[in-house]
C-alpha positions as CSV (number, residue, x, y, z in Angstrom):
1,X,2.9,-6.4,11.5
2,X,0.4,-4.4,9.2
3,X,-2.0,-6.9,8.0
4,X,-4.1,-3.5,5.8
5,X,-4.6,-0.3,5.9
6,X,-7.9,1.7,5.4
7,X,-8.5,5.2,4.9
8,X,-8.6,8.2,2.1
9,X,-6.3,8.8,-0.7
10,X,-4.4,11.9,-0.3
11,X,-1.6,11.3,-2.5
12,X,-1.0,9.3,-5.6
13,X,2.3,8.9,-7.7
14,X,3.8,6.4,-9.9
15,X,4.8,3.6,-7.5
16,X,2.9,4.5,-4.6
17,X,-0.1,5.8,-2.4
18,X,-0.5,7.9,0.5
19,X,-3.2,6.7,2.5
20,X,-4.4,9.1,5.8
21,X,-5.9,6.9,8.9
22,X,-7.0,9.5,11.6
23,X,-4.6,12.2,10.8
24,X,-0.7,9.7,10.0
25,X,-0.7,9.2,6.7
26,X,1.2,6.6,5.6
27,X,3.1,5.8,1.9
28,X,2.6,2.5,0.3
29,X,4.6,1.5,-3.0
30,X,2.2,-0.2,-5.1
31,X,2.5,-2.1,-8.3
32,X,1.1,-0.6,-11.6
33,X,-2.1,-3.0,-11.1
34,X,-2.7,-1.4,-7.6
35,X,-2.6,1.9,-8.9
36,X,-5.0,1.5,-11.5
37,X,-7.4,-0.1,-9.1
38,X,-6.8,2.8,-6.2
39,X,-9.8,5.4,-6.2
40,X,-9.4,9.1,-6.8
41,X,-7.7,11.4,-3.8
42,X,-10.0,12.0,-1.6
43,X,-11.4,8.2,-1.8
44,X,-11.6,5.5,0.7
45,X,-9.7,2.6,0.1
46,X,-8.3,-0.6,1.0
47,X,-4.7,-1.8,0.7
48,X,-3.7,-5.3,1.8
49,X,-0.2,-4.4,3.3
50,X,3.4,-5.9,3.9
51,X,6.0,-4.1,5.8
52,X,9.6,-4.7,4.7
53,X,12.4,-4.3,7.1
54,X,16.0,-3.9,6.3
55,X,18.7,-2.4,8.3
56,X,18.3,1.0,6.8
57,X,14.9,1.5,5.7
58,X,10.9,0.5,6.8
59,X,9.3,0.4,3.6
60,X,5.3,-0.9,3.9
61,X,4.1,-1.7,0.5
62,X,0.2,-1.8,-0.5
63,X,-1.6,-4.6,-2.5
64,X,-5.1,-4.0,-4.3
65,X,-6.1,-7.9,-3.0
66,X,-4.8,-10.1,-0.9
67,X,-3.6,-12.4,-3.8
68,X,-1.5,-9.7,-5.3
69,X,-0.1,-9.6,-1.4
70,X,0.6,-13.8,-1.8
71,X,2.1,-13.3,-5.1
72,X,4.4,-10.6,-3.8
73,X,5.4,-12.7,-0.8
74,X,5.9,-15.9,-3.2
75,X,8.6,-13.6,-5.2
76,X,10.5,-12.4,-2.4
77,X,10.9,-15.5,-0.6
C-alpha cells in the first residue's frame, strides 16, 4: 500500500521512528541497522516501507534501503 515514506524525524526509539509528512506523523518499527542509518530528529529522511495487516493491528514498518525491505519480505514469506 505504502511503497516509502518521506519526511522529518520527530521521534526516535529503540525499534522504531516517527516520521511527520505534512502534519500525520506516522511510526515505523525499524531494525537496529535502520536506526543507525536514520538522521537526527528534526532530519529529513527516507524509509522504504511495508505495511503489515493482521486482524488486530496495522503495523507499517520502515527500511533504510529497499534491499533491507526484500530481505524482510524474503523472511516473512
Amino acid at each position: 500500500m505504502f511503497y516509502s515514506i518521506t519526511g522529518k524525524v520527530v521521534h526516535t526509539d529503540e525499534t522504531s521512528v516517527a516520521v511527520s509528512c505534512n502534519g500525520v506523523a506516522f511510526r515505523c518499527f525499524t531494525s537496529l541497522n535502520t536506526l543507525r542509518k536514520v538522521a537526527e530528529i528534526g532530519d529529513t529522511v527516507t524509509l522504504f516501507t511495508y505495511l503489515s495487516v493482521r486482524e488486530d493491528a496495522l503495523d507499517l514498518f520502515g527500511f533504510a534501503d529497499e534491499n533491507e525491505l526484500d530481505c524482510y519480505k524474503t523472511l516473512i514469506s
